[in-house]
VOBA-1610 file (N, C-alpha, C; in pm, whole numbers, padded with zeros to 5 digits, always signed):
BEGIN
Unk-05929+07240-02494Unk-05803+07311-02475Unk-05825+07427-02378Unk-05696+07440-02298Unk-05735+07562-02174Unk-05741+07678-02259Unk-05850+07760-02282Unk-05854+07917-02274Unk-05701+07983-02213Unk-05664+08088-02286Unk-05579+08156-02271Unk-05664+08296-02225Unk-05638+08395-02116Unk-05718+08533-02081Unk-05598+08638-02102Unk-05684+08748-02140Unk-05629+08829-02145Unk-05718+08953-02036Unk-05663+09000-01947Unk-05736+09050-01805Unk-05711+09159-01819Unk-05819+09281-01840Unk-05756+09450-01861Unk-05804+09473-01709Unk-05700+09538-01633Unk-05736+09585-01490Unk-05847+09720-01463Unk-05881+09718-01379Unk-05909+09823-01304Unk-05828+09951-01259Unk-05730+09916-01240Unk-05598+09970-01188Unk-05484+09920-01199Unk-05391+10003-01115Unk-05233+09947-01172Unk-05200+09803-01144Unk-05102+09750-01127Unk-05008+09612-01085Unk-04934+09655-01007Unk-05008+09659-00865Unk-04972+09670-00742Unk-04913+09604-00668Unk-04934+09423-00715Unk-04879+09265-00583Unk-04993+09324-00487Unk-05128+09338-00526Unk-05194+09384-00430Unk-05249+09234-00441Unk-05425+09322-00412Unk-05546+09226-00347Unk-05634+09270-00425Unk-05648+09332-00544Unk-05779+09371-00604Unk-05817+09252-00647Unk-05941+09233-00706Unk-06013+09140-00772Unk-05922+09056-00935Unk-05936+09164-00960Unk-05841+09160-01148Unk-05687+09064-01088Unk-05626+09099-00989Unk-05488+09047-00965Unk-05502+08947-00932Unk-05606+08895-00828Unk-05640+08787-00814Unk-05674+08692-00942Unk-05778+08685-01018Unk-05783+08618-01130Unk-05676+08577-01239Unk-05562+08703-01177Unk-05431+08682-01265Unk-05296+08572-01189Unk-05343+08601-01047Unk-05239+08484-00960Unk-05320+08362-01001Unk-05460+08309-01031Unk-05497+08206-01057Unk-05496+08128-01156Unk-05407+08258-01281Unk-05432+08192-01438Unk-05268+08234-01461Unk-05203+08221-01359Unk-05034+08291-01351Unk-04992+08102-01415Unk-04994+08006-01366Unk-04954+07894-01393Unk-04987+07831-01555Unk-05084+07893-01601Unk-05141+07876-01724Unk-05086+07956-01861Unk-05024+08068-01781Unk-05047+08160-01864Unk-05136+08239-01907Unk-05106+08394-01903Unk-05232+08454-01910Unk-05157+08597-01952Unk-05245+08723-01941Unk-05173+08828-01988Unk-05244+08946-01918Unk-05182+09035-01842Unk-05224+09148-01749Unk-05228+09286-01775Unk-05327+09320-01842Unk-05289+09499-01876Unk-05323+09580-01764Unk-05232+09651-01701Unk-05245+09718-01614Unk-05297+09866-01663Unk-05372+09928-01531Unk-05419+10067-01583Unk-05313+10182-01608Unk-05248+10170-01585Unk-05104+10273-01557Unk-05090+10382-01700Unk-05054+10456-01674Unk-05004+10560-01807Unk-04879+10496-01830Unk-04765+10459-01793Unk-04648+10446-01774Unk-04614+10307-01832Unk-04500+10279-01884Unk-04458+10184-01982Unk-04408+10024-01893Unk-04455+10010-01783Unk-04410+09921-01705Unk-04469+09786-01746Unk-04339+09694-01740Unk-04374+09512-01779Unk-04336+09459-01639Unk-04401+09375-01607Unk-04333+09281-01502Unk-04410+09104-01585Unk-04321+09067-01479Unk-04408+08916-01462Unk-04430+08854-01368Unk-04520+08750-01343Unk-04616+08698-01237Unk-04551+08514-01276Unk-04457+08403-01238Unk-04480+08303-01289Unk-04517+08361-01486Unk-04628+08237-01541Unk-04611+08279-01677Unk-04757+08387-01688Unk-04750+08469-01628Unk-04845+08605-01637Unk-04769+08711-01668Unk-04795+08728-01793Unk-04693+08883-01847Unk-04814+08995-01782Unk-04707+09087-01754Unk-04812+09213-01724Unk-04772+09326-01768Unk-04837+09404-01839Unk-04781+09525-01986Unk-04870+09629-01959Unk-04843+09725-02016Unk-04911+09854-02037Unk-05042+09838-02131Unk-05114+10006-02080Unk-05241+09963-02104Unk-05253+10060-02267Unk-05123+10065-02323Unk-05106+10162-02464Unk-05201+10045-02603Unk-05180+10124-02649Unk-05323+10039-02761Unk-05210+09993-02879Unk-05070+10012-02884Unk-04948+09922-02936Unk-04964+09785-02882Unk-04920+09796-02715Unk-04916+09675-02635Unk-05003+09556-02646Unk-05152+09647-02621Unk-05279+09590-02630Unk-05281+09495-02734Unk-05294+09560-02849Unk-05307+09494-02965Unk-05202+09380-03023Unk-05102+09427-02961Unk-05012+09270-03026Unk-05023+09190-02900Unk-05053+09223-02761Unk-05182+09096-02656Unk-05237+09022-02721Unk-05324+09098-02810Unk-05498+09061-02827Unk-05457+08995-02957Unk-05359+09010-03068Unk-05342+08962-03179Unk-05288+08835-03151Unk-05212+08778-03081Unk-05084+08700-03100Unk-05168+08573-03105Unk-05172+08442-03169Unk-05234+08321-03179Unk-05246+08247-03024Unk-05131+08239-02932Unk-05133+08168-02825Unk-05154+08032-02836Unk-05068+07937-02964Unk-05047+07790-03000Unk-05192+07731-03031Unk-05275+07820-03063Unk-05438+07805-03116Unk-05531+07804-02967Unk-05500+07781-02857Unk-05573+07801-02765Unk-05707+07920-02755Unk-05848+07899-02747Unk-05940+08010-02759Unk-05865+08109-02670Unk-05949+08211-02661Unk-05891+08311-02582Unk-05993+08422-02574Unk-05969+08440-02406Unk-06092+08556-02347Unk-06038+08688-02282Unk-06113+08770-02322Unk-06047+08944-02271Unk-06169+08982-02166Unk-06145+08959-02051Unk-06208+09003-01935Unk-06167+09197-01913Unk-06284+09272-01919Unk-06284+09403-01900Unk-06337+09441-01764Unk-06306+09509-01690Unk-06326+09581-01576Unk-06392+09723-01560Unk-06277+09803-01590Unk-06297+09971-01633Unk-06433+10006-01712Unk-06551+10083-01707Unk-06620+10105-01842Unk-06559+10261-01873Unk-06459+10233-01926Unk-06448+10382-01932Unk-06417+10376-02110Unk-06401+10482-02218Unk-06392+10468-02352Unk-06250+10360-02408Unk-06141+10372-02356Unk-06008+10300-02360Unk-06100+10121-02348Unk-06150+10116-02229Unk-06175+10009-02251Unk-06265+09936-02386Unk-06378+10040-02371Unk-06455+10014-02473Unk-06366+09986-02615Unk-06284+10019-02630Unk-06262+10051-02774Unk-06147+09888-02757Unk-06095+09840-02682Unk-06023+09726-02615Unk-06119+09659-02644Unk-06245+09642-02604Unk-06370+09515-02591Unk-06376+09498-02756Unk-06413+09606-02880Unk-06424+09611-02980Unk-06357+09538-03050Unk-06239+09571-03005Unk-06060+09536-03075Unk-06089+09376-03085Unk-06144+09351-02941Unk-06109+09160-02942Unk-06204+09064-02971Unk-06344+09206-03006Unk-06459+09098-03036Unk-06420+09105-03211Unk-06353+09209-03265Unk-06324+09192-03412Unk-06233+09059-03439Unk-06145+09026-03366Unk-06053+09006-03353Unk-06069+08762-03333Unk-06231+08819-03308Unk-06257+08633-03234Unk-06236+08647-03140Unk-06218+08697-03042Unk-06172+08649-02881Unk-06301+08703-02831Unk-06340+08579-02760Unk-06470+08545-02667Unk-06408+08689-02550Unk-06535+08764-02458Unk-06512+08861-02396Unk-06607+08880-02307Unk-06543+08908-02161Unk-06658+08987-02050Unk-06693+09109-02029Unk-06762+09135-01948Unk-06757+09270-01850Unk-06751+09266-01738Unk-06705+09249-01664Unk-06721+09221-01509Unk-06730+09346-01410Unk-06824+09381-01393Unk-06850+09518-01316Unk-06798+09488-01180Unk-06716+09546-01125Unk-06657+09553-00987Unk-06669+09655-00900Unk-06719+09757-00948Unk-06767+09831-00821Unk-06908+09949-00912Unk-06937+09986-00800Unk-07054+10103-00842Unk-07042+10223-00858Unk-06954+10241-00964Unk-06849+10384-01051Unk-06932+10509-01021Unk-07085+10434-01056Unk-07154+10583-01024Unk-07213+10650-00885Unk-07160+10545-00796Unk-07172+10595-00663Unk-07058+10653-00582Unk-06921+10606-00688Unk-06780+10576-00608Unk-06755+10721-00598Unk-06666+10752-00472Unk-06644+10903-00451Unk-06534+10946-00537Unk-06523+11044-00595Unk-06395+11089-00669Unk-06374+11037-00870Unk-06518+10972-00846Unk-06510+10922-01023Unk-06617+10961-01077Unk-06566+11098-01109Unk-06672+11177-01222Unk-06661+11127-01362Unk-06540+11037-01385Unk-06524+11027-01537Unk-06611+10911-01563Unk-06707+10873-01485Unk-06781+10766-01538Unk-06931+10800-01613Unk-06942+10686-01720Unk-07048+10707-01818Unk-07146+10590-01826Unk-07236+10610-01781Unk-07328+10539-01738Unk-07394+10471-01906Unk-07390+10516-01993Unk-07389+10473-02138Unk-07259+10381-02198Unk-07113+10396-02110Unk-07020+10326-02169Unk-07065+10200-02098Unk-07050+10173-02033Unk-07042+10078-01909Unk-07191+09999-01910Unk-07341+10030-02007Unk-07443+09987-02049Unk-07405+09919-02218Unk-07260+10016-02282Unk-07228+09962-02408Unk-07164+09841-02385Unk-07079+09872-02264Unk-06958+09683-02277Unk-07048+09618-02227Unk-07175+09663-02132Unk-07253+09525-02085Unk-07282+09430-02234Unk-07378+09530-02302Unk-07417+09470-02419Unk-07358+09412-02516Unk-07235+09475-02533Unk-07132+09422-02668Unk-07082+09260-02604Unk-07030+09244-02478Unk-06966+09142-02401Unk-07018+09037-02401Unk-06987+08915-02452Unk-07048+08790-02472Unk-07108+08776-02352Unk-07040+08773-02241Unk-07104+08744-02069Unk-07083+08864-01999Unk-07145+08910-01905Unk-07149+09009-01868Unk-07190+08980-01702Unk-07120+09023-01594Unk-07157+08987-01498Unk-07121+09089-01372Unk-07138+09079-01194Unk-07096+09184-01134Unk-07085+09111-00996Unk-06978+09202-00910Unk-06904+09144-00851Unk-07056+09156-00688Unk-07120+09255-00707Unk-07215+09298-00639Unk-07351+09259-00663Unk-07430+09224-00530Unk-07610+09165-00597Unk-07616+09361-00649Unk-07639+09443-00573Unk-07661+09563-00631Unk-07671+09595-00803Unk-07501+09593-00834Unk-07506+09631-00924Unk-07530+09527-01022Unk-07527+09406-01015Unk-07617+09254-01070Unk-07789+09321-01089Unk-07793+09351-01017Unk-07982+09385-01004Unk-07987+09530-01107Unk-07863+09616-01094Unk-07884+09735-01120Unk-07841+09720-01337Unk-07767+09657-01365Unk-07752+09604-01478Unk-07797+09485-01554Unk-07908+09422-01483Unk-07929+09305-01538Unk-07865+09161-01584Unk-07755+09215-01478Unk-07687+09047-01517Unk-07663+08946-01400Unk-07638+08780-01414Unk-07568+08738-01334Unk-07466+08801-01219Unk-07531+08761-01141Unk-07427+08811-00962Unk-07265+08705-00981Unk-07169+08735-00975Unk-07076+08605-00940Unk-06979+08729-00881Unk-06940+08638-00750Unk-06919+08690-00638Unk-06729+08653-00668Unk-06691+08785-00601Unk-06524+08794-00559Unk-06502+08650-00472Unk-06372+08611-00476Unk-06358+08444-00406Unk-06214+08484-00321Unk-06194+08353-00285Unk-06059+08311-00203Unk-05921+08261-00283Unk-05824+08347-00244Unk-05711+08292-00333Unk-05692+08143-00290Unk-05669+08193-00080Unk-05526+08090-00081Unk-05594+08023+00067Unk-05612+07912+00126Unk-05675+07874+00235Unk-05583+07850+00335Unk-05577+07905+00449Unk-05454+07890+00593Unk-05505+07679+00657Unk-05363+07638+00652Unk-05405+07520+00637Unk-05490+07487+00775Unk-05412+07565+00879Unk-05517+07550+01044Unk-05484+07652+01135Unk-05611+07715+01190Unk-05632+07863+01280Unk-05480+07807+01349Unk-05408+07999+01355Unk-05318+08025+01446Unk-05358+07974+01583Unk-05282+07853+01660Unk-05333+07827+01810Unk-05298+07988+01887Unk-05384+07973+02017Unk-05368+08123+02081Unk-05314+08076+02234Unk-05137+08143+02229Unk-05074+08103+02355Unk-05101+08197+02444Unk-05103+08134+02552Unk-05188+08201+02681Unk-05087+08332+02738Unk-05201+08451+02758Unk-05121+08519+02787Unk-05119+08693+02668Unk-05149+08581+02576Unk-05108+08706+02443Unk-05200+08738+02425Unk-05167+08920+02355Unk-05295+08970+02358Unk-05390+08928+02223Unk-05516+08935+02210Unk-05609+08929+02064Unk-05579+09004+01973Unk-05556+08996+01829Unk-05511+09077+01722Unk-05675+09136+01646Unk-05699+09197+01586Unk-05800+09314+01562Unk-05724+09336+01421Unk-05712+09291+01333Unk-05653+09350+01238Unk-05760+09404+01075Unk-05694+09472+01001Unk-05718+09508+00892Unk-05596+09526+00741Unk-05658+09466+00656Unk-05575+09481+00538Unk-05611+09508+00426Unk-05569+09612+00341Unk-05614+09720+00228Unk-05563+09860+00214Unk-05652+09959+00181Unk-05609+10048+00129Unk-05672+10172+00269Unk-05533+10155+00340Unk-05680+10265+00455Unk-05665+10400+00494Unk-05615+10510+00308Unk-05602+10629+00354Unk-05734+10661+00303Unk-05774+10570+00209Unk-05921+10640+00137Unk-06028+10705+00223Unk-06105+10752+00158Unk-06210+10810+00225Unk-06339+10702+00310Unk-06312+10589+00215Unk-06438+10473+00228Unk-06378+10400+00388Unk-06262+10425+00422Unk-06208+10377+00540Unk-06236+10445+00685Unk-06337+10390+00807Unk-06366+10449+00877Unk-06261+10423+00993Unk-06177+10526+00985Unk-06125+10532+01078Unk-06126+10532+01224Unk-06257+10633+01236Unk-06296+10660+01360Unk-06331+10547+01404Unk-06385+10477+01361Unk-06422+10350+01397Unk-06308+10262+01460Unk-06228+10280+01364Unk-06098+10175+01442Unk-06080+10247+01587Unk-06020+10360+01598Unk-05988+10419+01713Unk-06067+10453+01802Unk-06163+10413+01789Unk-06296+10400+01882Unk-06274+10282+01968Unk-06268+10146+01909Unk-06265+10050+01912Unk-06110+10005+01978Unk-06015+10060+01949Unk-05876+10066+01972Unk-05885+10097+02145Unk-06013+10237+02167Unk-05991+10277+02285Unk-06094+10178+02395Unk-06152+10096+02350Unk-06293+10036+02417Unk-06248+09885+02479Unk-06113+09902+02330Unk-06020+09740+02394Unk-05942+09731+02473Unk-05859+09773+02528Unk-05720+09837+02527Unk-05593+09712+02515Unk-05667+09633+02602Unk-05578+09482+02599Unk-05576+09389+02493Unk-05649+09456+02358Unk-05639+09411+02219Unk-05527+09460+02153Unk-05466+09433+02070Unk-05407+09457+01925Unk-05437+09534+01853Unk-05450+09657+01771Unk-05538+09650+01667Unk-05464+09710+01534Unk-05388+09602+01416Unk-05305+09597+01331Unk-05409+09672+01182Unk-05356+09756+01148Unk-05421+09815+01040Unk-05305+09814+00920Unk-05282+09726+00827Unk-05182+09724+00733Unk-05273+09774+00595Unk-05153+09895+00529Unk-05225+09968+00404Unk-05241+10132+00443Unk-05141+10126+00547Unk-05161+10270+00522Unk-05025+10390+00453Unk-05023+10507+00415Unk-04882+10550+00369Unk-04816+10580+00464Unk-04792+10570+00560Unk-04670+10554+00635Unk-04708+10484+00743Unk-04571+10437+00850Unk-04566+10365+00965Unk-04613+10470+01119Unk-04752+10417+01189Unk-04734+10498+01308Unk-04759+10402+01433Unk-04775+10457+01498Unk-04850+10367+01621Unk-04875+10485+01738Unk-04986+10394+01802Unk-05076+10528+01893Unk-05100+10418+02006Unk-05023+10402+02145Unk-05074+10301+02219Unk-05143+10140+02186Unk-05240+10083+02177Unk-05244+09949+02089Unk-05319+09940+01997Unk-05291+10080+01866Unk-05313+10108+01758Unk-05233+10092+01663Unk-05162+10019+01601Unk-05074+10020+01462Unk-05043+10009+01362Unk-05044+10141+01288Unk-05056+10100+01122Unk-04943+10110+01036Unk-04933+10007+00931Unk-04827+10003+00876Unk-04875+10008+00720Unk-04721+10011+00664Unk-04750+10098+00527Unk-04761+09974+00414Unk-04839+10023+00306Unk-04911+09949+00229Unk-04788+09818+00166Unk-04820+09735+00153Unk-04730+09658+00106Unk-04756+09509+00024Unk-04703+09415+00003Unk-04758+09310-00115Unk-04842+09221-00058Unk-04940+09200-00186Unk-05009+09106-00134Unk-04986+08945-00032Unk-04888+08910-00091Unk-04814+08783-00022Unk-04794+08812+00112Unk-04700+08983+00138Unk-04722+08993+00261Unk-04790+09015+00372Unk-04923+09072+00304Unk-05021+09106+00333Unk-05085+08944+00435Unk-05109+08878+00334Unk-05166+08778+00357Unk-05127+08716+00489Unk-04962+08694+00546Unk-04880+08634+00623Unk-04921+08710+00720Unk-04943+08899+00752Unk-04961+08922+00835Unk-05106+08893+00909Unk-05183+08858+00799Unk-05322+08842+00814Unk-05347+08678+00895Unk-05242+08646+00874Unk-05256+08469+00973Unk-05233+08509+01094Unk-05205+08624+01122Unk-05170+08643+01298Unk-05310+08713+01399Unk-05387+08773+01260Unk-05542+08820+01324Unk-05628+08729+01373Unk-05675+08736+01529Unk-05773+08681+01544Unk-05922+08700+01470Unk-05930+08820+01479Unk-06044+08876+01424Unk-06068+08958+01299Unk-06094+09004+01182Unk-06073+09104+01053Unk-06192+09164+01093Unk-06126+09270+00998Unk-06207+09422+01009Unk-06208+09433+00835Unk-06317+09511+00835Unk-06362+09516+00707Unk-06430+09652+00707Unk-06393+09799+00790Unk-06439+09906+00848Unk-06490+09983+00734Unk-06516+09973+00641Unk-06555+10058+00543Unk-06713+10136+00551Unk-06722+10286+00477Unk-06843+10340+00508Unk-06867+10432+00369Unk-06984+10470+00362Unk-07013+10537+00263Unk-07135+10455+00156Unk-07195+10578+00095Unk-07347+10533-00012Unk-07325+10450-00095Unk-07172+10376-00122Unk-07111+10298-00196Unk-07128+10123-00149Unk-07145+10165-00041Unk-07134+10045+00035Unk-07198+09865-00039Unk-07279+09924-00062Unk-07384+09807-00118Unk-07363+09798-00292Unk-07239+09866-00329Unk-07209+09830-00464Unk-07069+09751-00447Unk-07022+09726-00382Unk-06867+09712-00356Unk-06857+09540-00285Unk-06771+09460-00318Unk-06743+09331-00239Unk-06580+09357-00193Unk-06532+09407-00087Unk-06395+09332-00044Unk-06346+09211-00041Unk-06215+09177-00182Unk-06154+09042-00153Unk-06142+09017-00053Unk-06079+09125+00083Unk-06048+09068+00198Unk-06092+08987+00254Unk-06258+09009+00257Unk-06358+08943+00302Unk-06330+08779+00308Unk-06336+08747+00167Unk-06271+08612+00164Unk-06174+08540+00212Unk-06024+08647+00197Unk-05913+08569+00235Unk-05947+08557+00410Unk-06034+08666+00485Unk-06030+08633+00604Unk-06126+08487+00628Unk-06214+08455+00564Unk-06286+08298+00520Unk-06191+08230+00523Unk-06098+08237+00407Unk-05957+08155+00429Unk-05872+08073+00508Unk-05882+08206+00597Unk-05792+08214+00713Unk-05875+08139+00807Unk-06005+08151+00849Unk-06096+08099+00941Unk-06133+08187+01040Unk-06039+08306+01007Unk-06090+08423+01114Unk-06280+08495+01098Unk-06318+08518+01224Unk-06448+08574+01211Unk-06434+08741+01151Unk-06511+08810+01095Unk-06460+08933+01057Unk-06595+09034+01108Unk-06593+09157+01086Unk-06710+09264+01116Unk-06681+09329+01007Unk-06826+09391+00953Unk-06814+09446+00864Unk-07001+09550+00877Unk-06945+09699+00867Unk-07095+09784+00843Unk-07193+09672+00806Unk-07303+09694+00835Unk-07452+09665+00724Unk-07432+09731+00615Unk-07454+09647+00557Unk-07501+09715+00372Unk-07413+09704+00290Unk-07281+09621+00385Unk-07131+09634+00222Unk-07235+09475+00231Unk-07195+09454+00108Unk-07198+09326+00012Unk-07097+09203+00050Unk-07056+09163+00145Unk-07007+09037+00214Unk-07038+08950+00186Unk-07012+08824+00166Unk-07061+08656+00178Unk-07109+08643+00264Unk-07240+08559+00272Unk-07330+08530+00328Unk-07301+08380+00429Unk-07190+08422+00536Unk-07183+08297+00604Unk-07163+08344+00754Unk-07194+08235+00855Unk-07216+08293+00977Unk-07044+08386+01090Unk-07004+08336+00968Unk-06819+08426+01075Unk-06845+08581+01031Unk-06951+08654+00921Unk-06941+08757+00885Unk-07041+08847+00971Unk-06967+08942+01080Unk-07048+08983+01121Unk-07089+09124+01117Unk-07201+09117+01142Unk-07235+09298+01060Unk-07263+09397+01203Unk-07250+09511+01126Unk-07313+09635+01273Unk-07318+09736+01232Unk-07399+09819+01255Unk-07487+09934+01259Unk-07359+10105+01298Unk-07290+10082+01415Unk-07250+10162+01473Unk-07130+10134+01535Unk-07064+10206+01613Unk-06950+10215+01694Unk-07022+10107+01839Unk-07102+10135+01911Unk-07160+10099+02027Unk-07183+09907+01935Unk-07299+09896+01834Unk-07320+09796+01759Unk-07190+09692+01760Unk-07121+09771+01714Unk-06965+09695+01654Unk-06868+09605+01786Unk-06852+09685+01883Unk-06842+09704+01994Unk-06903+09535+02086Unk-06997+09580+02071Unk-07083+09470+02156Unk-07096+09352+02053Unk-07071+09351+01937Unk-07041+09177+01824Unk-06915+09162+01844Unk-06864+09247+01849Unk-06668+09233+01871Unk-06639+09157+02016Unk-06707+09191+02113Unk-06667+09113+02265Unk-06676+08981+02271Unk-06758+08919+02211Unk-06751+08764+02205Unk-06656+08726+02159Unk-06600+08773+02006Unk-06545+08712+01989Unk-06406+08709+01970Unk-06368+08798+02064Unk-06215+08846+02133Unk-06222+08691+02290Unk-06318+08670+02296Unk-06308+08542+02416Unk-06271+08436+02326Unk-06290+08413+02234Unk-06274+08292+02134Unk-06339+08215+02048Unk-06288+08181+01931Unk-06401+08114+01859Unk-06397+07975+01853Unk-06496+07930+01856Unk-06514+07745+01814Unk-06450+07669+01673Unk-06320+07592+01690Unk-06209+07561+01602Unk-06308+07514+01497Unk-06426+07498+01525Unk-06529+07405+01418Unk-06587+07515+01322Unk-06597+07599+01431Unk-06656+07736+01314Unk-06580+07808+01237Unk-06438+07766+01252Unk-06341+07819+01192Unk-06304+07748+01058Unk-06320+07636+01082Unk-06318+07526+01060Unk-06444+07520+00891Unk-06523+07540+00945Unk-06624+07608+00855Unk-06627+07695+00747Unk-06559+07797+00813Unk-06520+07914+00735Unk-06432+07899+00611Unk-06330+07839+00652Unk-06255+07763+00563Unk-06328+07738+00435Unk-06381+07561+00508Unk-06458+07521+00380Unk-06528+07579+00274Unk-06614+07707+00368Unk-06673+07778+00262Unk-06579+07850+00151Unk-06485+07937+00189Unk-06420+07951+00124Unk-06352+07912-00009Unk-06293+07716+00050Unk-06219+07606-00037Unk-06347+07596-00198Unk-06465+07600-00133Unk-06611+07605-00202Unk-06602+07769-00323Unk-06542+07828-00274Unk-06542+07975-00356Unk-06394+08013-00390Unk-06336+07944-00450Unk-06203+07989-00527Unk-06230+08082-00682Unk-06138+08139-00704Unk-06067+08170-00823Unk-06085+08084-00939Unk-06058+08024-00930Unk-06072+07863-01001Unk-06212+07864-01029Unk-06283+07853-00947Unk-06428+07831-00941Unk-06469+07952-01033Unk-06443+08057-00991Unk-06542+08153-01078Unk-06453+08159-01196Unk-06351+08136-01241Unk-06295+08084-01389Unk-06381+08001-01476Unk-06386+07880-01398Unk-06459+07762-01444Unk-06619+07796-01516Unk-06632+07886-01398Unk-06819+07923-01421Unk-06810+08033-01545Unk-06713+08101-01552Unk-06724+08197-01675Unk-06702+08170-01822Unk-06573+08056-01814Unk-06571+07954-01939Unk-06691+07875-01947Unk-06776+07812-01851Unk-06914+07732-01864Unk-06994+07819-01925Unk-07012+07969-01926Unk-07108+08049-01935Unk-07052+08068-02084Unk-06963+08074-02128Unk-06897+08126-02261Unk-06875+07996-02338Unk-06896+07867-02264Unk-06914+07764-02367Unk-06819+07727-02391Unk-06709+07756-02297Unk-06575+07674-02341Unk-06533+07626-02251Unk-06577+07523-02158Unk-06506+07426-02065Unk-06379+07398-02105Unk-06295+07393-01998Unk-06147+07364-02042Unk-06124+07211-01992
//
């Protein structure tokens, strides 16, 4: 019988691109159940994915309700005490449970509230326990299983003659981890490029620089079929704890992407890395001339190879409940 999940986020219910939302568009057809991080009393729905508050009322009649006898798994994110005391609730309760570490809390800028003892407690209490990073895989002792691909572009945007190359980016890019300078470095080195930065809080544009304001994942995605190339500009000591979904959906797509040394990327040849502004620069010129439909082509596959689905499958295998 299919497992029923119950998915406590990281953060709010955005229609973003985090990791947690993803696993919830993949178990949306099944049914599944979304606690968002939010203080605030907000329900939506996804298809049959309820998504509720993260109050310990809500929680608990989640985590209680039978679900027509189907087993049922509570995937945790957060190590913060709320969660912990959530992991408790559902291992009392029978419901099989993870930890899925998604980023490196104790490197991340701006998160003092992390406890390097909570987040060692849900490893241990959590039937499976796993991380989205080799880092923090190595740094906690568990299985690596890697962020995946929602949705695969059925064939590369053809490129009509004439038009300029798109340079794009999609995420969150007021944060600090977002190197800006970098884009506008790069913005100035191209000029006869594009360079689309979607995710930022408001609309600007600076000559063939343009960023637009954060918006849904779906749309996200659509604008992302028009990039020749993805950017993945991120910087900071965090780097090597962290996987960007983007990463993937640009696999998806078949676009080649750049990304610093040291973030945690998939290991396939469209991902390309660099050191610097000058570095970045000189991997970026090739492939503004064009890429080989085969290597794109490629990219894909790898991708079709790393779904949602897939790392579902592998976590019920690991928990002993093939569906």
């Amino acid at each position: 019988m299919t497992p029923f999940w119950v998915l406590f986020s990281q953060n709010n219910w955005n229609d973003g691109g985090n990791s947690t939302e993803q696993y919830g568009r993949a178990l949306a057809a099944a049914g599944a159940v979304f606690v968002h991080g939010a203080n605030r009393r907000t329900r939506h729905r996804l298809l049959d994915l309820e998504i509720i508050p993260r109050d310990e009322e809500s929680v608990r009649a989640a985590l209680a309700q039978p679900r027509d006898g189907r087993p049922r798994i509570a995937m945790f994110c957060l190590p913060d005490t709320a969660s912990l005391r959530y992991l408790e609730m559902a291992r009392a309760m029978g419901i099989r449970t993870v930890y899925r570490c998604v980023d490196d809390w104790q490197r991340f800028p701006g998160d003092a509230w992390y406890d390097a003892q909570t987040e060692r407690r849900m490893v241990a209490l959590a039937d499976v326990a796993v991380a989205s990073s080799r880092r923090m895989a190595e740094d906690l002792g568990v299985p690596y299983l890697p962020n995946a691909c929602q949705r695969l572009a059925p064939a590369p945007r053809p490129q009509r003659p004439g038009e300029p190359r798109v340079v794009g980016f999609c995420g969150l890019a007021d944060l600090e981890r977002f190197d800006g300078e970098l884009v506008r470095e790069l913005a100035r080195r191209f000029p006869r490029v594009r360079f689309e930065i979607v995710g930022a809080t408001e609309d600007a544009a600076d000559g063939n620089l343009t960023r637009r304001r954060q918006t849904t994942w779906e749309a996200a995605w659509q604008l992302m079929q028009g990039f020749d190339v993805g950017l993945v500009p991120y910087r900071g000591a965090h780097l090597a704890g962290m996987q960007p979904v983007k990463s993937w959906e640009y696999l998806g797509l078949g676009i080649p992407q750049m990304c610093r040394r040291g973030l945690d990327l998939p290991e396939h040849a469209s991902v390309h890395r660099y050191d610097d502004a000058d570095d970045c620069a000189a991997a970026l010129e090739p492939l503004l001339r064009g890429v080989d439909p085969a290597e794109r082509a490629d990219a894909r596959a790898f991708a079709a190879r790393n779904t949602w689905h897939d790392r579902i499958r592998q976590l019920q295998a690991w928990l002993g409940m093939d569906s």
